[in-house]
C-alpha positions as CSV (number, residue, x, y, z in Angstrom):
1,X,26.6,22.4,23.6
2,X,25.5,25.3,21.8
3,X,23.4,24.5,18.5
4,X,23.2,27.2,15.8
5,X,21.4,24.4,13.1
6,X,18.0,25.4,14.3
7,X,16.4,24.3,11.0
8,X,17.7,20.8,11.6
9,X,16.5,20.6,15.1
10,X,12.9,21.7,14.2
11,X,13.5,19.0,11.0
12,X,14.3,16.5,14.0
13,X,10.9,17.8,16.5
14,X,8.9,17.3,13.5
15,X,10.2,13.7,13.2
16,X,9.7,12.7,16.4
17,X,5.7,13.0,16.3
18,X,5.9,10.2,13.1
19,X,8.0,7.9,15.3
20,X,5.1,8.5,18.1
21,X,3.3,7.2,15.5
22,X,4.5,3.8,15.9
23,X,4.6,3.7,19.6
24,X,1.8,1.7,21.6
25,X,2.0,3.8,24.4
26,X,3.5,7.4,25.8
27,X,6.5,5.3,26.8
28,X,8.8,6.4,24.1
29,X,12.6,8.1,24.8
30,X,15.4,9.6,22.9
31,X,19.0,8.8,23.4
32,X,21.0,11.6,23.4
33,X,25.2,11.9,23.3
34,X,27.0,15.1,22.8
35,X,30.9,14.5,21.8
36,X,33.6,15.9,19.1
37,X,31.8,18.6,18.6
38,X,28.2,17.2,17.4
39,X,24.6,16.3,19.0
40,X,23.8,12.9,18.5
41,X,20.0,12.2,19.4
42,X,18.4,8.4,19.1
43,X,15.0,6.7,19.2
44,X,13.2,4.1,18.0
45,X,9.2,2.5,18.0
46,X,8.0,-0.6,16.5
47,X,10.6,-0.3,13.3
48,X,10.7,3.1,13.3
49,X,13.8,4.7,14.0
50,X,15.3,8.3,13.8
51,X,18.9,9.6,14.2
52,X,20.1,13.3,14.0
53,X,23.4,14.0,14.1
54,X,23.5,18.0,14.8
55,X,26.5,20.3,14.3
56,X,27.2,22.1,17.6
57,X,30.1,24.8,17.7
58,X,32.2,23.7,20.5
59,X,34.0,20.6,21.6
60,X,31.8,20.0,24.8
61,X,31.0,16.1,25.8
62,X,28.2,14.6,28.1
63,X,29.2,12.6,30.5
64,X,27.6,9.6,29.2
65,X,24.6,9.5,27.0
66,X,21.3,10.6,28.4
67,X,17.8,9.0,27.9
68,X,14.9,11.5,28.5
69,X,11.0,11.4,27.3
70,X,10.4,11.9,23.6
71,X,6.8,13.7,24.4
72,X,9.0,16.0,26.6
73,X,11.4,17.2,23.8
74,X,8.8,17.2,21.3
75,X,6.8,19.5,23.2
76,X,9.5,22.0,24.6
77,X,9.5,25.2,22.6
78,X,12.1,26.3,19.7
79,X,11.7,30.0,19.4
80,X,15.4,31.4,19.4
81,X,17.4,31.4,17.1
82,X,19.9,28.8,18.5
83,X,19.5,26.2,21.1
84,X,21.9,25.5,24.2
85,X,21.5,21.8,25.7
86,X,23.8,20.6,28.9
87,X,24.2,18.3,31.7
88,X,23.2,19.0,35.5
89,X,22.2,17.0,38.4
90,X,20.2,14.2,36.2
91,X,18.7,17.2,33.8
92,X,18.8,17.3,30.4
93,X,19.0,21.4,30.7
94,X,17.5,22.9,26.9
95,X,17.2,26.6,26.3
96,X,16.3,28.4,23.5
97,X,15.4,32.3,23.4
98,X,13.7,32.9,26.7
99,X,12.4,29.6,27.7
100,X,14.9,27.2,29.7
101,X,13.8,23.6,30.5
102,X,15.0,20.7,32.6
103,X,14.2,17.7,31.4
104,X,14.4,14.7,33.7
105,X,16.7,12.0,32.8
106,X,15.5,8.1,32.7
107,X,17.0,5.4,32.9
108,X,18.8,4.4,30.1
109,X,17.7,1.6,27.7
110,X,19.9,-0.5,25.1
111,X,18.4,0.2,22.0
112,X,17.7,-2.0,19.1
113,X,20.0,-2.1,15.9
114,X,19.2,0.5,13.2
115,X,17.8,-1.3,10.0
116,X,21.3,-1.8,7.5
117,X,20.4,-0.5,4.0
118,X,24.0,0.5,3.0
119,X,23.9,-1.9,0.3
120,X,20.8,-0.4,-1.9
121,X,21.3,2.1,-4.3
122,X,19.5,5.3,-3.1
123,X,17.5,7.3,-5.3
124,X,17.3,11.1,-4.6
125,X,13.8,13.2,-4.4
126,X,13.0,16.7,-3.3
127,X,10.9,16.3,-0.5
128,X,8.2,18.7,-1.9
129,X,7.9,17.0,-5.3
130,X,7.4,13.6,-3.1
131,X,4.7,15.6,-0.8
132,X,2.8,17.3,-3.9
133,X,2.6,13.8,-4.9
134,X,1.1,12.5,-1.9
135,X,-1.2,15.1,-1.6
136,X,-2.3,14.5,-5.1
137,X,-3.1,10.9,-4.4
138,X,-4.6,10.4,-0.6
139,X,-8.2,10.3,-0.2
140,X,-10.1,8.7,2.6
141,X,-9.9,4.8,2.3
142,X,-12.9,2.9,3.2
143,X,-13.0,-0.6,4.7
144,X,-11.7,-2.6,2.2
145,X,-8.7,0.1,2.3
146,X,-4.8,-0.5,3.8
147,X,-4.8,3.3,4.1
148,X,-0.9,2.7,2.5
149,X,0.6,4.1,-0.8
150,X,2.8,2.7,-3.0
151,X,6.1,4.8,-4.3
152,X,8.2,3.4,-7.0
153,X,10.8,4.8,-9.9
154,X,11.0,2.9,-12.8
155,X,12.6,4.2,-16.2
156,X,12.9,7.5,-14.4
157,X,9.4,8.0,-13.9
158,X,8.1,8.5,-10.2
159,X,4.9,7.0,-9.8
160,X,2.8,7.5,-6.5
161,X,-0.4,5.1,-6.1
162,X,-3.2,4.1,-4.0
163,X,-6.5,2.2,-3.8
164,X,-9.1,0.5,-2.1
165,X,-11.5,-1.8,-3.8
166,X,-13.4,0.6,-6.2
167,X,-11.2,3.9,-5.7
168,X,-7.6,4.4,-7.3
169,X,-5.3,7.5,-7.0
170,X,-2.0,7.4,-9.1
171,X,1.1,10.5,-9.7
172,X,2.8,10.3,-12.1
173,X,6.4,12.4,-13.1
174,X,9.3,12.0,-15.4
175,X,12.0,12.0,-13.6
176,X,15.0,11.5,-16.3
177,X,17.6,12.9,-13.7
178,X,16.6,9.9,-11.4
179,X,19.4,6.8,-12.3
180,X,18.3,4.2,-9.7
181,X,15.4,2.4,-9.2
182,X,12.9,2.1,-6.6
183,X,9.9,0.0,-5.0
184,X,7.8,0.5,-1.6
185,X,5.0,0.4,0.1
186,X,4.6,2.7,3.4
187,X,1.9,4.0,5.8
188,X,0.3,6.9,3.9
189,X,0.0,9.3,7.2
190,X,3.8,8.5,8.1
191,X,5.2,8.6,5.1
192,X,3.5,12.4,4.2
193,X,4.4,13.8,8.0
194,X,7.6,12.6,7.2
195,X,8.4,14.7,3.4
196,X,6.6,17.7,5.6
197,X,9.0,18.0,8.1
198,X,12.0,17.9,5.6
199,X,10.3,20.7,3.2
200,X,12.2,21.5,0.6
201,X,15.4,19.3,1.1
202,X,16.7,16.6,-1.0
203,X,16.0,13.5,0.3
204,X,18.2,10.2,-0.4
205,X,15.4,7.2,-0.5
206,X,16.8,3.5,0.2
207,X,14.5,0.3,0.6
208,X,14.2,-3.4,1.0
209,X,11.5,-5.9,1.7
210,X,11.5,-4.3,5.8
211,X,12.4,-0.7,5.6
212,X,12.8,2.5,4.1
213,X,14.8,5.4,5.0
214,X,14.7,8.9,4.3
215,X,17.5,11.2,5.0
216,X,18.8,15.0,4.1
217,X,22.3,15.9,5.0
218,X,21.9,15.7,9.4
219,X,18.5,13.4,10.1
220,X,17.1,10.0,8.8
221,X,14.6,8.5,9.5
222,X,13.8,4.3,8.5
223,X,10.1,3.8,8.4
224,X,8.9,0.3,8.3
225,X,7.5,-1.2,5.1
226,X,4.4,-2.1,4.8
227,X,4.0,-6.3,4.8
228,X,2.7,-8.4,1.9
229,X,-0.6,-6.2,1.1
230,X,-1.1,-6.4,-2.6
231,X,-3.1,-3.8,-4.6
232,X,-5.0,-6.1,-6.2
233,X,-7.9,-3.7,-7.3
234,X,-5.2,-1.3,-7.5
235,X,-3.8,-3.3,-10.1
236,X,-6.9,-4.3,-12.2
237,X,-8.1,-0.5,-12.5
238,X,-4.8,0.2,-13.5
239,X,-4.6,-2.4,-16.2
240,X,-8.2,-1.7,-16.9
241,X,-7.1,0.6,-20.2
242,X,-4.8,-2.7,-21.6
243,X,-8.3,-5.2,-20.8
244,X,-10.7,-3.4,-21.6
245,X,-10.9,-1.3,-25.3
246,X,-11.6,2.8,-24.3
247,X,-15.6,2.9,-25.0
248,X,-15.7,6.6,-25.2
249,X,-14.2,9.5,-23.5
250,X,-14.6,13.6,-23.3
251,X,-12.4,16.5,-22.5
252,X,-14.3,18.6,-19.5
253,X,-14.0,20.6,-16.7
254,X,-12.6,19.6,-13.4
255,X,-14.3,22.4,-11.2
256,X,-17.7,21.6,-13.3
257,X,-17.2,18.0,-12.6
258,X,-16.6,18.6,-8.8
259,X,-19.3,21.1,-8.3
260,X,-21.8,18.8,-10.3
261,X,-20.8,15.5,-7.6
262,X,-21.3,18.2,-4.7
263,X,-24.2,19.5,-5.8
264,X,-25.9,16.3,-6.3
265,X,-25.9,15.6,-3.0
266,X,-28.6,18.2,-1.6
267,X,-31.0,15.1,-2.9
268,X,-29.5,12.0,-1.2
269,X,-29.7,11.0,2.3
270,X,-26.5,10.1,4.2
271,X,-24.9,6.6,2.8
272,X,-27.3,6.9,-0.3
273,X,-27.0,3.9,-2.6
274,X,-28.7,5.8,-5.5
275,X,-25.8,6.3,-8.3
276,X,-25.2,9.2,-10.0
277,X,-25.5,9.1,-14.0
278,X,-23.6,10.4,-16.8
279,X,-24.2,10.9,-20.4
280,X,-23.2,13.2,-23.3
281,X,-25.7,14.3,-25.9
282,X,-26.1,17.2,-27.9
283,X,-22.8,18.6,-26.9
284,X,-23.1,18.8,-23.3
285,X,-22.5,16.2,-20.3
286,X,-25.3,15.7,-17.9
287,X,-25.0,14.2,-14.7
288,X,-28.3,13.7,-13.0
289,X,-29.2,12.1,-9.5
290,X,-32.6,10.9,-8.6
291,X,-32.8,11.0,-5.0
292,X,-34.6,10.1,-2.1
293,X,-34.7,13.8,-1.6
294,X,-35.4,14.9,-5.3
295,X,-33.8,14.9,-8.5
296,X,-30.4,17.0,-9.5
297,X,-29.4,17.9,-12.9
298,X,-26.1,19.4,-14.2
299,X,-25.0,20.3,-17.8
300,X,-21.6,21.4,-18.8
301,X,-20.2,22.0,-22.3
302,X,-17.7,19.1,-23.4
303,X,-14.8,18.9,-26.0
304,X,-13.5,16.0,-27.9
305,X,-16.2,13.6,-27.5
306,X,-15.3,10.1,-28.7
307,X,-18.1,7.4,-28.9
308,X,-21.1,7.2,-26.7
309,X,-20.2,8.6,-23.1
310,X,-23.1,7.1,-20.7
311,X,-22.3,4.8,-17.3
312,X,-23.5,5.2,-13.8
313,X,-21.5,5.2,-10.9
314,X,-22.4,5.8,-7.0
315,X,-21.7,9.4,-5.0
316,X,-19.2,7.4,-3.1
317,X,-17.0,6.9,-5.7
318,X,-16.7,9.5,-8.0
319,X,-16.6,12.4,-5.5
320,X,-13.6,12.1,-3.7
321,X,-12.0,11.8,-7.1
322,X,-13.4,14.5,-8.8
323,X,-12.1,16.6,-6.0
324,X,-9.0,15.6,-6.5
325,X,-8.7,16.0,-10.6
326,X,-10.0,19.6,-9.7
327,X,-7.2,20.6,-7.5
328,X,-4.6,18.4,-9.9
329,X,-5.6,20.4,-13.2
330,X,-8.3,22.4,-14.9
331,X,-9.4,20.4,-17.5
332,X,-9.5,16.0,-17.5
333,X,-10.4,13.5,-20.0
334,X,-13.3,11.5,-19.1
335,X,-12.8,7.9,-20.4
336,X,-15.3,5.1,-20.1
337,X,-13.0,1.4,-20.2
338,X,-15.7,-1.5,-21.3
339,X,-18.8,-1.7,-18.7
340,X,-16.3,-1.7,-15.1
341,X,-14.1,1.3,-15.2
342,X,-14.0,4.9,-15.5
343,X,-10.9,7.1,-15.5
344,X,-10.0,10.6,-15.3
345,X,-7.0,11.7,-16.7
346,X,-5.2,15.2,-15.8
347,X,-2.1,16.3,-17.4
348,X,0.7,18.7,-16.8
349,X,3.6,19.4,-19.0
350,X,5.4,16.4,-17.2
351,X,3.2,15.4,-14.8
352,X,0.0,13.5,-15.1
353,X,-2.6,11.8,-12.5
354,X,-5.2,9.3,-12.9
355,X,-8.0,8.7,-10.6
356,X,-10.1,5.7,-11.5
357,X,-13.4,4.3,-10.3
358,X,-16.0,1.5,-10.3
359,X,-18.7,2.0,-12.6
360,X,-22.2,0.7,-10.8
361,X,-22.7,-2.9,-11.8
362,X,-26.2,-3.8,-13.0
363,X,-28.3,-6.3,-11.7
């Protein structure tokens, strides 16, 4: 069957390394049919599962469906500009430009219903908004950390969040186009590898309390959902501004603020404890660090100062979100929320991100 819908394969490759993902060992295999004129290929790993239905232009029909190695057609190379794939002698034959390959075929292996979402209401994202998102809110989780994000649309607003006990990254977008409503909680690493390999296409989101799929107009994928994790923390910080009454806050610069954090650290050892302070007076933030190493100072001009700005927090913390406000927007709003919380806030012209942190708790 000859395939001219390179884009879709590649879409499908791409695909196959998140359901690897899921799979304990290199045992994994796709299902594939050829009939009626289309490429069907299946597989599935630990409630993830992936089907591709690919247009081919002739009528040609395997035998019966073939099961070959998943690492063996993830690996073989695209480069052509269409793809050929037949039957012969218990190959899977695949050609492509000037490489040809013969794929062994296995045994074939009954394969596990597909998860049934037909009756949720899908909502519909571009796959780049949903991956600018994601890279707007993953940083390294420690310990205390599920390393899993959280994607919901409410009120046509997407919001993208994610935490661990004293860090919290949240995206949010209005989305007014967006009629249906949406609630889940995936593997951070799947979930972005996933919105990669689709690019720039529309993708149709349904979920329930097991699984979520994701599908353009050929391929979808079901990922599974992540169990009963709550963000607890995730929650507080977020709920920090309605508990606790705004202290103070200042308008500053994100690359100042980064560069400050980065800095600093010439004068701590590795896992340093020391916390980096913050205060505003006479017009200008300073953030100093007295180190094991030394002592770092920084001073920046501010704008908009409300109140008293002046709270500690450790390297650990802050950096990894400073970082990210940097690459989110030039300029944030500092605010300090009672003695626990800080946040900063970046906004676009209809997006906006938060990244909140533990203040260092005395005694």
């Amino acid at each position: 069957m000859h395939i001219k819908d390179m884009t879709a394969f590649l879409v499908l490759r791409d695909l196959f390394v998140v359901t690897d993902g899921y799979t304990a060992s290199e045992g994994g295999t796709v299902t594939v049919r050829a009939g009626d004129g289309k490429l069907r290929l299946r597989t599935s790993s630990s409630g993830c599962c992936l089907e591709a239905v690919l247009q081919g232009d002739a009528d040609e029909t395997l035998a019966k469906p073939l099961t070959v190695a998943r690492k063996a057609l993830t690996a073989v190379a695209l480069r052509g500009s269409s793809a050929t794939i037949s039957q012969k002698k218990g190959q899977l034959l695949v050609s492509s430009g000037s490489s040809r390959y013969r794929l062994p075929v296995q045994a074939t292996k009954r394969q596990g219903r597909f998860p049934d979402l037909s009756n949720t209401k899908p909502v519909v994202i571009n796959a780049a908004i949903l991956k600018a998102a994601l890279q707007s809110t993953h940083f390294g989780h420690d310990e205390t950390g599920t390393k899993d994000v959280r994607i919901s649309i409410r009120k046509g607003t997407l919001t993208v969040d994610t935490a661990d006990a004293f860090r919290a990254a949240v995206y949010q977008e209005r989305m007014p186009e967006v009629e249906n409503e949406i609630e889940t909680v995936l593997q951070h690493a799947s979930l972005l590898k996933t919105v990669s390999a689709f690019e720039t296409d529309d993708l149709w989101i349904r979920a329930n309390d097991r699984s979520c799929s994701l599908s353009n107009t050929s391929t979808a994928i079901w990922l599974p959902v992540v169990g009963a994790r709550q963000y607890h923390t995730l929650t507080q910080l977020a709920k920090a501004r309605e508990r606790y009454r705004t202290q103070a806050k200042v308008v500053v610069s994100t690359t100042d603020i980064r560069d400050a954090i980065k800095d600093a650290v010439a004068v701590l050892e590795s896992k340093s404890r020391v916390p980096v302070e913050f205060q505003v007076r006479d017009s200008k933030l300073y953030i100093t660090t007295h180190g094991e190493l030394g002592t770092h100072e920084a001073r920046m001009g501010v704008e908009s100062v409300v109140g008293h700005v002046s709270f500690a927090t450790f390297p650990s913390y802050v950096r990894v979100m400073a970082t990210l406000a940097a690459k989110a927007g030039d300029r944030c709003e500092i605010e300090v929320l009672g003695d626990r919380v800080v946040l900063f806030s970046v906004r676009g012209q209809s997006v906006r991100t938060l990244y909140l942190f533990s203040q260092r708790q005395q005694g």
